[in-house]
ROVO-466441 format. One record per residue (C-alpha): residue in three letters; x, y, z. Coordinates in pm, whole numbers, plus 50000, padded with zeros to 5 digits. Example, Ala and Ser with C-alpha at 12.3 -4.5 7.8 and 13.67 -1.06 7.14 Angstrom:
2
ala512304955050780 ser513674989450714 
END
This chain:
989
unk500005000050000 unk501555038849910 unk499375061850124 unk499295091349910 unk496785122049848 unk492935107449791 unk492835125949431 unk495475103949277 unk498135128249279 unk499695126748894 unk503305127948979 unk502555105849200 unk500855079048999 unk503755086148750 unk506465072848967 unk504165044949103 unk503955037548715 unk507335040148647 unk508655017748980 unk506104988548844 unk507774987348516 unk510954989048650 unk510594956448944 unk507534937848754 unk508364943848383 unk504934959648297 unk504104992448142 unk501595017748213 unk500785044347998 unk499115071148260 unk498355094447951 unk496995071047748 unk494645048148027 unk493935072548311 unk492345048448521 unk494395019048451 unk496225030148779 unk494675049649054 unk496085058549384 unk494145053549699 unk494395056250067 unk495555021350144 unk494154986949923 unk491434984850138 unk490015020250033 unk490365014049669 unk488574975949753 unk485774999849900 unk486065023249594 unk485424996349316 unk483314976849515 unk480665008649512 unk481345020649178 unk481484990148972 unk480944955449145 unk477254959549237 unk475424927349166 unk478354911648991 unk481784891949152 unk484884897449173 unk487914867949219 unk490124865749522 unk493314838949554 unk492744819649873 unk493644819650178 unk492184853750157 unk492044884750405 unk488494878450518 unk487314912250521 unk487464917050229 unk484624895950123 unk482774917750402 unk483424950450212 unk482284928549877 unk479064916150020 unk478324952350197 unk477784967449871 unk476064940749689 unk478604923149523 unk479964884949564 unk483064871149701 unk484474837849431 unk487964821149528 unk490934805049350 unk492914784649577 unk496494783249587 unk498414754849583 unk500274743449896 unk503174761349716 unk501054791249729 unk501434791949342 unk498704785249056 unk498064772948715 unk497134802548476 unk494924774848264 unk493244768248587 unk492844805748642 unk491114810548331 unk488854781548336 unk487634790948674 unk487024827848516 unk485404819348288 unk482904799748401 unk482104823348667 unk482344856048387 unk479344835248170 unk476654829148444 unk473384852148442 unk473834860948836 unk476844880948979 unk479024874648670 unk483014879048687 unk484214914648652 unk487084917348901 unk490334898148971 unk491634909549361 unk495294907149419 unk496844914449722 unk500804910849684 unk502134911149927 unk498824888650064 unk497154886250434 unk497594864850572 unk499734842850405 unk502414872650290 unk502304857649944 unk504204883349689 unk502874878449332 unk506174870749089 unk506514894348753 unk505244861948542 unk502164855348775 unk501044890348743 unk501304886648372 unk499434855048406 unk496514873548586 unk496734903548310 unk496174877548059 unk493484865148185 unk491734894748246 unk492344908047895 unk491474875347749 unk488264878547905 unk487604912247856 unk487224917248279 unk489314952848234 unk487044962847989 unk485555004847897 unk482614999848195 unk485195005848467 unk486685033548303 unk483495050948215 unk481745046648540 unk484845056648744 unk484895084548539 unk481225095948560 unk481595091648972 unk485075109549069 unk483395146249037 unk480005135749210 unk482415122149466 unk484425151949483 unk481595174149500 unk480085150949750 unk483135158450002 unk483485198149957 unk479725195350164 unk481385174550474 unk483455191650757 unk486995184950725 unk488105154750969 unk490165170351314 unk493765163351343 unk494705135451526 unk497695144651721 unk497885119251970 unk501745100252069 unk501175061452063 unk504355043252257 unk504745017052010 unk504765039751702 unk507605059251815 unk509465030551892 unk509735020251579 unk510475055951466 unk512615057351708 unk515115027051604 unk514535032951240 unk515945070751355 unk518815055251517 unk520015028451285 unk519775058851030 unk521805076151258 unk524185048551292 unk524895034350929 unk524895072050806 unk526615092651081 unk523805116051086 unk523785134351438 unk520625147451391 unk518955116351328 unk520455103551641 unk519465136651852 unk515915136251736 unk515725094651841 unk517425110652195 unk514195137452200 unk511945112652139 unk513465084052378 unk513505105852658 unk509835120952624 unk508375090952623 unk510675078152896 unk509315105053072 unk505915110052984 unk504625078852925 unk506955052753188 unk504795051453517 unk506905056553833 unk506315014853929 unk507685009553537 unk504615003753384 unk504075018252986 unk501115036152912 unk500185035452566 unk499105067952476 unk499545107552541 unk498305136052418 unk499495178752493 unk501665154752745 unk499205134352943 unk499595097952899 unk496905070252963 unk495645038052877 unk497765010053026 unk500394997152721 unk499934968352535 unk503114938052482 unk503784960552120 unk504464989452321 unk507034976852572 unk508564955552300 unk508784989152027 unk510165009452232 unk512824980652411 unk513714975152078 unk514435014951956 unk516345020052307 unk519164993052216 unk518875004451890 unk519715041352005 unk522285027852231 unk524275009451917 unk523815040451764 unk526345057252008 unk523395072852273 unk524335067252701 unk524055032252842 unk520945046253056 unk519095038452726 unk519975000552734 unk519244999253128 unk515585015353030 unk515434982752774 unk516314960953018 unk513624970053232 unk511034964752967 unk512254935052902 unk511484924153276 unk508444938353275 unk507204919652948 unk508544889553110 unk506424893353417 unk503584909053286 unk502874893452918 unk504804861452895 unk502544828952840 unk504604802353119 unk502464770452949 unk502574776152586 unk505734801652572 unk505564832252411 unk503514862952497 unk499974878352571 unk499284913052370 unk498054921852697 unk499244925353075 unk498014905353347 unk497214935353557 unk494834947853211 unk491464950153224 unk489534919353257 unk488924902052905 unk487294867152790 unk490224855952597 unk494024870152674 unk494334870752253 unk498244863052151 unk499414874551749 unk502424856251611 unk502064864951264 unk503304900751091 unk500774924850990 unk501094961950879 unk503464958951092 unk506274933451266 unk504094913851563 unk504594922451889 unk505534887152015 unk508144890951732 unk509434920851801 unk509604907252212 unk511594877752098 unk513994901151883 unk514744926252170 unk514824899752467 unk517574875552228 unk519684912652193 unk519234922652550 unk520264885452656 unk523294888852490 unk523944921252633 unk523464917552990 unk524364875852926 unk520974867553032 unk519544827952985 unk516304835253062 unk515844862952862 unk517404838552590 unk514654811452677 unk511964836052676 unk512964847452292 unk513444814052183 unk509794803752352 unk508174833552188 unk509664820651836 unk509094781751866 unk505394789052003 unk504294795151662 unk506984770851520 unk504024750751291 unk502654783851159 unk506034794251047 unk506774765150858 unk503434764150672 unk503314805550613 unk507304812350653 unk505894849950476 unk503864862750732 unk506634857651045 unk509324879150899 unk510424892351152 unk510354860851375 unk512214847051118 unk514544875551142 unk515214864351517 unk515514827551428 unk518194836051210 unk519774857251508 unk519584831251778 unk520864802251568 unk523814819151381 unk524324841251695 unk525624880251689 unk529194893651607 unk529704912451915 unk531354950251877 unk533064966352154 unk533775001352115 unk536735012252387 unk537685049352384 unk536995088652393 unk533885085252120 unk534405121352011 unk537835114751870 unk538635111051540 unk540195078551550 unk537255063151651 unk534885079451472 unk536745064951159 unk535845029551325 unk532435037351370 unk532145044150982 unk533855013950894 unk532034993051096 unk528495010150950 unk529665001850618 unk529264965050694 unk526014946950652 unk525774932750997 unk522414919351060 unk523254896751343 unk525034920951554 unk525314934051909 unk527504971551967 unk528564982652327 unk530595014252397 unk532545026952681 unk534605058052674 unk538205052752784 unk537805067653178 unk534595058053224 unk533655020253363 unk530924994353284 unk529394965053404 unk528244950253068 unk529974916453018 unk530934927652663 unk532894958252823 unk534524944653147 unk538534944953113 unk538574961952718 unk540754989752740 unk541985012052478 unk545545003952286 unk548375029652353 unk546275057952440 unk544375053052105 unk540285042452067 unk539795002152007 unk537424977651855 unk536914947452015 unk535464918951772 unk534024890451951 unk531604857251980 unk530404846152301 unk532584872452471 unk535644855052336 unk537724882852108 unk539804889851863 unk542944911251900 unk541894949851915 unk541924968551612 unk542615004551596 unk543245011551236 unk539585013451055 unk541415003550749 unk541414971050925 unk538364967650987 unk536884951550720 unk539244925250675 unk538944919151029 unk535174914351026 unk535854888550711 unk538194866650918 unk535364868451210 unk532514858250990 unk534974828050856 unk535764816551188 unk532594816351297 unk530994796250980 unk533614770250999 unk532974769051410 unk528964761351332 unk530074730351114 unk526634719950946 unk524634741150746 unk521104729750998 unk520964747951305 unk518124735251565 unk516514765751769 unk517004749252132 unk514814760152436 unk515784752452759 unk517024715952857 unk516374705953213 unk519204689353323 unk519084653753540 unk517234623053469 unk514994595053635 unk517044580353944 unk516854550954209 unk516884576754456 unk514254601354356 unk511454574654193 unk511554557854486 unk511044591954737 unk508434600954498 unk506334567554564 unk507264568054898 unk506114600954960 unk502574590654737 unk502054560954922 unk502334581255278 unk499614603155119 unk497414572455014 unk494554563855282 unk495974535155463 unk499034532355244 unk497074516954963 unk499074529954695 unk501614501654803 unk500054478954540 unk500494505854306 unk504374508254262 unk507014485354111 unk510834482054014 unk511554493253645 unk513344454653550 unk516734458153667 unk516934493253641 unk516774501453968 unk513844529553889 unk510634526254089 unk507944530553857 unk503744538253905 unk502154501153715 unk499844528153546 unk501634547753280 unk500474576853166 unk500214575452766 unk500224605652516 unk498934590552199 unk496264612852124 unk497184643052371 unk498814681052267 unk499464712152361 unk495864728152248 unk494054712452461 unk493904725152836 unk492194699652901 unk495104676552799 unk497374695653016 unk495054695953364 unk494594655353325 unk498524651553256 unk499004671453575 unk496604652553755 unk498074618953663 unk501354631853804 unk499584643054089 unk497834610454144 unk500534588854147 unk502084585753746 unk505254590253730 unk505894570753419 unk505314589353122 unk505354573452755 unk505414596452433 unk506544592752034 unk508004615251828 unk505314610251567 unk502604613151863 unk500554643951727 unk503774655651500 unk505694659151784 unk502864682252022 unk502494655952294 unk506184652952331 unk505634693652385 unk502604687652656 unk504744667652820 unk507714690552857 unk506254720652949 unk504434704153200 unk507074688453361 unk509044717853328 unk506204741553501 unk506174717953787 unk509604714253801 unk509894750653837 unk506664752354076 unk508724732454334 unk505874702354284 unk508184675654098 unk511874669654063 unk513264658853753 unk514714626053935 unk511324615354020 unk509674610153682 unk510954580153410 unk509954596253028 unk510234574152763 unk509704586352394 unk509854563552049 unk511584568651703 unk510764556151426 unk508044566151223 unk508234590350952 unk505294612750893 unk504004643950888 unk506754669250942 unk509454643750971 unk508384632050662 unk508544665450466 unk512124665650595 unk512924633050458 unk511264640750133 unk513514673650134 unk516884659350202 unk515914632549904 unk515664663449666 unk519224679149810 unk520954643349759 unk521294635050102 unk518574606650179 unk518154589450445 unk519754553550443 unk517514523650469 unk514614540750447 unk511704517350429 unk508684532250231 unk505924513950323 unk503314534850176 unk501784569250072 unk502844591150387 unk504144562450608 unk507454557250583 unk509994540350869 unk513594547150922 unk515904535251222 unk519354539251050 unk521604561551325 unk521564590751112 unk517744590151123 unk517934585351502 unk520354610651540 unk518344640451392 unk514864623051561 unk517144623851923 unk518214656951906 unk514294669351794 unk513024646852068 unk515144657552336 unk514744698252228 unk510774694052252 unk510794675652561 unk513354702152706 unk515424673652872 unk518994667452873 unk518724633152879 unk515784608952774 unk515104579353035 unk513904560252771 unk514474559652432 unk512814528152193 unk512354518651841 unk508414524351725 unk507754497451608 unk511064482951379 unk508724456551188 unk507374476950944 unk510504466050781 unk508894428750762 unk505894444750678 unk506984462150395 unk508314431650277 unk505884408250315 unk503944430250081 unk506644429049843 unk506554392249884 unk509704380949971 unk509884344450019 unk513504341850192 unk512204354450565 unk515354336850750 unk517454361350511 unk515214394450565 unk515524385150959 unk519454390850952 unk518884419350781 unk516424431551027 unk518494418751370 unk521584436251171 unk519744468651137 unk518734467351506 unk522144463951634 unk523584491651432 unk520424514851625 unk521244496151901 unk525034508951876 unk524194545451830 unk521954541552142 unk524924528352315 unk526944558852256 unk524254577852372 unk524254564752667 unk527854572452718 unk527604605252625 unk525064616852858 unk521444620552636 unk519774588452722 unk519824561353028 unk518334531352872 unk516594517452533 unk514454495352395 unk511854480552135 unk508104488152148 unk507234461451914 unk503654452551790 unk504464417751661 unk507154405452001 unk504044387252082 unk503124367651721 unk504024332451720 unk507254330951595 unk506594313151226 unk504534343851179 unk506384365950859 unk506554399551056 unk506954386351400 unk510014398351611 unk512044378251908 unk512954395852214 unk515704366252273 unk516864382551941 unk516804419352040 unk518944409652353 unk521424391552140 unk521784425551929 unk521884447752229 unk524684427352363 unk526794427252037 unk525844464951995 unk527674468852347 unk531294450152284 unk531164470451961 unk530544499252188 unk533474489052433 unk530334484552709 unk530714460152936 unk526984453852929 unk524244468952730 unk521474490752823 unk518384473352618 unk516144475552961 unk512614484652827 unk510164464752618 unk506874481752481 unk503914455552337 unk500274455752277 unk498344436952567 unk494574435352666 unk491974408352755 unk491954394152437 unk495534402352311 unk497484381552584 unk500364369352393 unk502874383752603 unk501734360452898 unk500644332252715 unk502714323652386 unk505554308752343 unk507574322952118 unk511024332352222 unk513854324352422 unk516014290552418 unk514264270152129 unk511224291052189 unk509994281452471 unk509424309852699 unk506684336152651 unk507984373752616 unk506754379952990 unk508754351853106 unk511984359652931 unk511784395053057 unk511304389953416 unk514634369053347 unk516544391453148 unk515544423653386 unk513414442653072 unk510864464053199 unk507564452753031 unk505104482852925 unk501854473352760 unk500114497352547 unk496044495452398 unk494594482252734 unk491704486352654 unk491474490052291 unk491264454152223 unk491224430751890 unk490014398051961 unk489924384651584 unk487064364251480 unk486624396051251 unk485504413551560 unk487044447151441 unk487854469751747 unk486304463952078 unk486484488652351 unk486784471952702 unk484654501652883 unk481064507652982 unk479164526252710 unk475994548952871 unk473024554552650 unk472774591052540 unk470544597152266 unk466994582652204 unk466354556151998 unk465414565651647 unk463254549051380 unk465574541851143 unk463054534250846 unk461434568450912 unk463974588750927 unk465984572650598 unk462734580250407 unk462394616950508 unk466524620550456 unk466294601150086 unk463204624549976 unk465104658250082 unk468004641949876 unk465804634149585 unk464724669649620 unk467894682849618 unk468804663049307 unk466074675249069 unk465924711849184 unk469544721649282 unk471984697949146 unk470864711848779 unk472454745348922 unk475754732549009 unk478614737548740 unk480754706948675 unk484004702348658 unk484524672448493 unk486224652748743 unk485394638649076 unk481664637349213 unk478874643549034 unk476724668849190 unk473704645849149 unk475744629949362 unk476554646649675 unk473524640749868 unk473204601749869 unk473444591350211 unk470104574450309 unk471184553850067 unk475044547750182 unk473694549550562 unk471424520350460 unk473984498550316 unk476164504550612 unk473794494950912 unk473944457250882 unk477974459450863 unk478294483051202 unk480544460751449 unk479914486551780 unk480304521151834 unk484204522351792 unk483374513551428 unk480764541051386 unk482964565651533 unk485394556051263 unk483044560751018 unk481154592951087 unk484194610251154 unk486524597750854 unk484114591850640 unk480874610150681 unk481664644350842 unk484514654650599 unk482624647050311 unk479374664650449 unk481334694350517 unk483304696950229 unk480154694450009 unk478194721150209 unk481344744350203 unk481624743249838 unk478094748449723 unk477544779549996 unk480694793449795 unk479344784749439 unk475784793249412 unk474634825549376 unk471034844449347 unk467964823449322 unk469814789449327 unk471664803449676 unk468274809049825 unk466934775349740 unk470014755049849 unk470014775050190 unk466544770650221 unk466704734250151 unk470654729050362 unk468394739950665 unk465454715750646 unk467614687050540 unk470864687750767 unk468884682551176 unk467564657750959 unk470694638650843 unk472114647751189 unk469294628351343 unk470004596451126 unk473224597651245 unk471814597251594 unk470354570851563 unk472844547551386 unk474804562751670 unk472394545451929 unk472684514551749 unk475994510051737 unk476204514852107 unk473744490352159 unk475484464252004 unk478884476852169 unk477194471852486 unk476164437152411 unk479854428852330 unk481124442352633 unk478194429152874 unk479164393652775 unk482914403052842 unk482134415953161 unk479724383453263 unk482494359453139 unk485614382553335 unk483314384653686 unk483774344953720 unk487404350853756 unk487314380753996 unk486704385454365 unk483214392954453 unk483634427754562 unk485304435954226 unk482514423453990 unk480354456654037 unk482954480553867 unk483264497453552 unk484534474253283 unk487494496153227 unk488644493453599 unk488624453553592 unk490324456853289 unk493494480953397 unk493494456253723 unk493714427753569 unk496444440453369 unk498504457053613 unk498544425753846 unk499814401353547 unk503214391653646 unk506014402053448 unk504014432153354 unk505984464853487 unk503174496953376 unk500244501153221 unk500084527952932 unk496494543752928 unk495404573452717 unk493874591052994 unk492644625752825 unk490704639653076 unk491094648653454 unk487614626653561 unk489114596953316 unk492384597353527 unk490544599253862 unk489124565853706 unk491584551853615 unk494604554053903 unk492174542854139 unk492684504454050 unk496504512354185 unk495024510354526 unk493004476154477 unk495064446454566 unk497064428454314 unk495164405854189 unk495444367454344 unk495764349653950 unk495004373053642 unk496094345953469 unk492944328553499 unk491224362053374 unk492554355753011 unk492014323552974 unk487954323653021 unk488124354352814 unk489614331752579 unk486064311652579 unk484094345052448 unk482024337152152 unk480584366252020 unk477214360551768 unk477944368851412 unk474734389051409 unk475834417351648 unk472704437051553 
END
């Protein structure tokens, strides 16, 4: 946007004509085509302009994603809002373009006359390239969208305008003095200042510093945000205290008084205190002391202007190397890596965060100016240093009698009488240069030191590590100190040695499979579970891309802080592996730069598997960084068979020769593990294995007997004198009791998995308690109670009165819908009274719904009602909104019922589970919730060390840890066996 005079001044539009040709290679002939550019106050007032002069009751295109008001100011004056979405590279097609113009430029209602662009765009700070412009101008001339109508009527309204505005009074002045405004005027007056040796740049940033230092700086330190004829008010908001931090070290570098950089410093406290976000990181736009508000709102991405949080996270990483601060370090670095997803997806809109990224990873040259500033000499340095392009950069000064306590500063003295620079990293320098001729080679030799000293061209963004791990000591004061707070002691039962370990773990692990940082409710139950008695925590890298690894870091490290846990009492164990998602994308990208991962195993669209030691290295180092630990208790391999499975599809025939290969890959992971160990990152490893517990002539089945055998070769080639393979992760329920009962491993296979661990000192952890397969075609059966919501529904009815809307919809409103050719027809997408029907008979229980309606039905529903509420305009809009409402309550009601169904015939499942279970149980334990006698049963089989339960939600972990104060019970052995004897009817309905 150029903010010039409303009138469209015509020197004005001649230089904006002349600077397009110049950077976009296209030519505008102001002379010739008037209105072919017009200058307004900002896009948004020429959006308003054109949308009253020309786009009543026709369209106009915008490229999606889109700034949303501006299909507000569309609609406000009658016209329509059509999109063209981008492509996850945020480019497009210009045949696509044109074919989606053009059918919208031929319809009868709210035809095509207008193409939007925004470069660059909000939000995604998209900048249209020279040949996508063209593109676009194509189009539109193709078309004939820029035709004489916009010119004529733009034209015939200017002078009405005109003479419209000589009648209003003229708008007042506004003369008010936001804070955050003149802080950025402020360092953009000082960096002039700097790189041009302009003194009265610098003393007008001084003036303006010290006014609003004085006027608007409370007497407790507290911004306000506004004055006006010198009376400030308004508390500040997190831009103001991070604008003006920012323009005081800027007006420092730029030669003003230390006081300046003190004054930053104490902003820099204050937005600590008073904005920072301690769960998620980052920071709050407003103070904790503000005025009471529904929703404390937090803005990561750039606008107008650079974000606040950005701006924060710029001026705390500056200040911290300064003053040699860590947690104004950690603070920065939380601000940046709380919006670490949205920067990756739209790296456009978080310049400036960006900006600090590249600060805090490559780290600042550090300048130390030494001497009498007013003498020549080292004025002469000053230019030579503002000649460089410095980015990354930190400047402190000192004159040569006067002392400072700023790391950078303490013990530089000038050379023979004569001003110095000091060039430095990490407060480690350089011999002092005095001649400015130098100076420029002697920044060169800096900047080549320092690129050889970072070694790899990938730099990882670290937050704060919490030193210490899980030890004998402090797992067993932590279930000491639960079991003292237990009625009775009760909690006895509920505590057991990690193998041979020497850790003392909770038998009821809390698991993280489906839990993330979004949810509060995630966070209060993981707190809970701590609180309850959990201390064993089990997490993936691939777990929610990485977010519950997050959850449980900054929980731990909140209650670490809090004084509530120690790091020694809690045993974490994460899983690598998988490669998805994110992980994926970086795979994919170091395949395009030549550097792939080796023995990557591809076993399908967006599921691929990796555990070569490079793979684990990088997956380690990410782990450890979102967890915020030094050292991982636990680390294991996610499941290392997809490497059987993968081949087994491919159909190789020669398994005994795939299983060396397999074994061999294992002890090479197993190796790099080792040296982990040694160096400090991890305690122990293991396998979490879904197929440990297959008989062992099954293709994809793994051996622990075989895994041990590895681990102890992977330790003499470590120099160990005994390996650290101590944990074992497997799938074990009711019905899934192979662990216990199968022999499948050990000396001629003879000993079942739980068996050979209890010898071997492996920890056991079983994971999908009560998520339970039990063959037979059975599908998914969920070992819990499931209450009766929703009232039954007659499910003849209500298909009729769904399949007659849907005929309706197909002979009134599917006529209306342009095709494209490809996919659905739109006959088509209303056909589910017909889809429902076929489905009923095939519904297993409400687990299988559930993966229906939400995989199937609901994105397809959505997607479908999206679309046409974007497509159809005039009369066919009001008759598809008039028909969407009568026919979606009643679709949503089918659903209902199916819904009841399906937990009907859940409950039927799990009644007869529940009958068959009670014969083994004590009779005081036969009157509790499925779920319970399920965890119990479970956490008293012996060889079994925890329990890993997805507990989600504060009342499901109250639930749940209370079976850790029931007895152990006397023979769960006996408990899978007559589960064993479950029959279930083939006709579940």
């Amino acid at each position: 946007n150029h903010y010039g005079a409303s009138e469209g001044d015509a020197n004005l539009r001649k230089a904006v004509a002349n600077k397009i040709a110049t950077y976009n290679g296209i030519n505008i002939d102001i002379g010739a085509t008037p209105f072919e550019l017009m200058i307004t106050n900002g896009g948004t007032g020429a959006l308003i302009g054109i949308a009253q002069a020309y786009l009543r009751g026709k369209s106009a295109l915008v490229f999606e994603p889109y700034y949303p008001y501006h299909r507000r100011i569309l609609e406000e004056f009658g016209g329509k809002t059509e999109t063209f979405e981008l492509d996850e590279e945020l480019t497009f097609e210009k045949d696509g373009l044109k074919a989606r113009c053009k059918e919208l430029k031929d319809r009868p209602e709210f035809p095509l006359r207008a193409i939007i662009v925004c470069s660059p765009a909000n939000p995604s700070g998209k900048v249209m390239s020279q040949s996508e412009l063209e593109a676009i101008a194509d189009v539109a001339k193709e078309l004939n969208l820029t035709g004489d109508e916009l010119s004529e009527t733009a034209a015939r309204v200017k002078p009405l305008l005109y003479r419209a505005r000589q009648q209003r009074v003229p708008p007042g002045l506004d003369d008010k003095i936001l804070t955050a405004w003149n802080g950025m005027m402020l360092s953009a007056m000082a960096e002039a200042a700097r790189v041009f040796g302009e003194t009265r740049y610098r003393d007008a940033a001084v003036q303006t510093a010290d006014f609003l230092l004085k006027t608007h700086v409370q007497s407790d330190g507290r911004l306000l945000r506004t004055s006006r004829a010198g009376r400030a008010h308004l508390e500040a908001y997190l831009e103001d205290y991070a604008y003006l931090a920012e323009g005081l070290i800027d007006l420092y570098e730029a030669g003003a008084p230390e006081r300046y950089l003190q004054a930053a410093a104490g902003l820099a406290d204050r937005m600590l205190s008073d904005f920072m976000d301690g769960e998620q990181g980052g920071f709050f736009t407003t103070a904790t002391h503000h005025e009471a508000l529904i929703l404390r709102g937090r803005e990561g991405a750039d606008g107008a202007t650079p974000s606040g949080n950005a701006v924060a996270a710029s001026a705390l990483a500056r200040l911290a190397c300064h003053f040699d601060r860590q947690d104004w370090r950690d603070a920065a670095v939380g601000a940046i890596r709380a919006y670490g997803r949205q920067i990756t997806r739209y790296p456009r809109a978080f310049a400036k965060s960006l900006a600090v990224v590249d600060f805090l990873t490559e780290g600042p040259v550090e300048l130390a100016f030494v001497g009498d500033g007013q003498q020549a000499v080292a004025q002469a340095l000053y230019r030579a240093v503002a000649e460089e392009f410095l980015p990354n950069r930190i400047i402190a000064l000192t004159g040569s009698n006067t002392g400072s306590n700023l790391p950078l500063l303490r013990g530089k003295l000038v050379v023979a009488g004569q001003p110095a620079l000091y060039i430095c990293r990490n407060f480690s320098c350089q011999r002092p240069v005095t001649d400015p001729q130098a100076v420029a080679e002697a920044l060169r030799v800096h900047r080549l030191g320092a690129g050889a000293a970072a070694g790899r061209t990938e730099a990882l963004l670290s937050g704060a590590q919490m030193s210490g791990h899980a030890t004998a000591q402090g797992t067993a004061a932590y279930a000491a100190n639960m079991v003292g707070l237990s009625p009775s002691g009760s909690l006895a039962h509920g505590f057991t040695p990690g193998g041979s370990t020497g850790l003392t773990v909770s038998r009821l692990g809390f698991g993280t499979y489906r839990v993330d940082t979004k949810d509060p409710e995630h966070r209060q139950a993981f707190k809970q579970a701590l609180a309850a008695g959990c201390n064993l925590i089990d997490t993936s890298t691939n777990y929610m891309d990485g977010d519950s690894e997050r959850l449980v870091g900054s929980v731990l490290a909140e209650l670490v802080k809090a004084g509530q846990l120690a790091r020694e009492q809690v045993v974490v164990v994460s899983k690598i592996g998988y490669v998805q998602s994110q992980n994926l994308k970086l795979a994919e990208a170091r395949e395009k730069s030549g550097r792939p991962y080796p023995d990557m195993v591809k076993y399908g669209d967006g599921i691929w598997h990796c555990l070569h030691p490079e793979f684990l290295a990088d997956q380690l180092a990410l782990s450890l960084d979102r967890l915020g630990l030094a050292t991982l208790d636990v680390c294991l391999l996610h499941n290392p068979e997809y490497f059987l499975s993968e081949a087994a599809h491919r159909k190789e025939r020669d398994l005994v020769a795939l299983r060396e290969v397999f074994y061999d890959r294992l002890q090479r992971a197993f190796v790099y593990f080792e040296t982990q160990v040694a160096a400090g990152r991890l305690q122990y490893y293991g396998v979490s294995s879904n197929t440990v517990t297959s008989p062992a002539d099954h293709p994809e089945a793994t051996s622990l007997s075989r895994m041990l055998d590895a681990a102890w070769a992977a330790a003499r080639e470590a120099h160990q004198s005994k390996h650290h393979f101590r944990w074992l992760q497997c799938p074990m329920n009711l019905f899934e009791s192979g662990a216990l009962l199968t022999e499948n491993t050990g000396a001629g296979g003879g000993q079942t998995v739980l068996d050979l661990a209890r010898q071997e000192g492996v920890a056991v952890l079983v994971n999908r308690p009560l998520n339970a397969m039990p063959g037979q075609g059975g599908g998914i059966l969920r070992l819990a109670d499931f209450p009766l919501e929703d009232q039954p529904v007659d499910f003849i009815r209500q298909r009729e009165r769904v399949a007659a809307l849907e005929d309706e919809y197909r002979r009134t409103i599917a006529p209306s819908v342009p095709q494209s050719g490809q996919g659905t027809a739109p006959a088509d997408f209303f056909n589910w009274a017909h889809e429902l029907d076929r489905v009923r008979p095939q519904l297993q229980g409400l687990e299988h719904w559930e993966q229906i309606e939400h995989q199937m039905i609901a994105p397809h529903v959505n997607q479908v009602l999206q679309a046409l509420s974007r497509t159809l305009s005039g009369t066919a809009a009001e008759q598809w909104e008039a028909w969407r409402d009568r026919y979606v309550p009643e679709l949503l009601t089918l659903l209902r019922g199916l819904r009841r169904e399906a937990t009907e015939r859940s409950r039927r499942r799990t009644a007869a589970v529940a009958t068959a279970l009670d014969a083994a149980l004590p009779q005081g334990r036969r009157s509790e919730s499925l779920s319970r006698k399920a965890l119990w049963v479970l956490t008293g089989t012996p060889g079994v060390t925890s329990v890993l339960n997805g507990m989600r939600t504060p009342a499901y972990v109250e639930d749940s840890v209370g079976v850790l104060q029931w007895p152990a019970l006397e023979s769960a052995r006996a408990a899978y066996e007559i589960v064993k004897t479950i029959a279930f009817p083939k006709d579940l309905g």
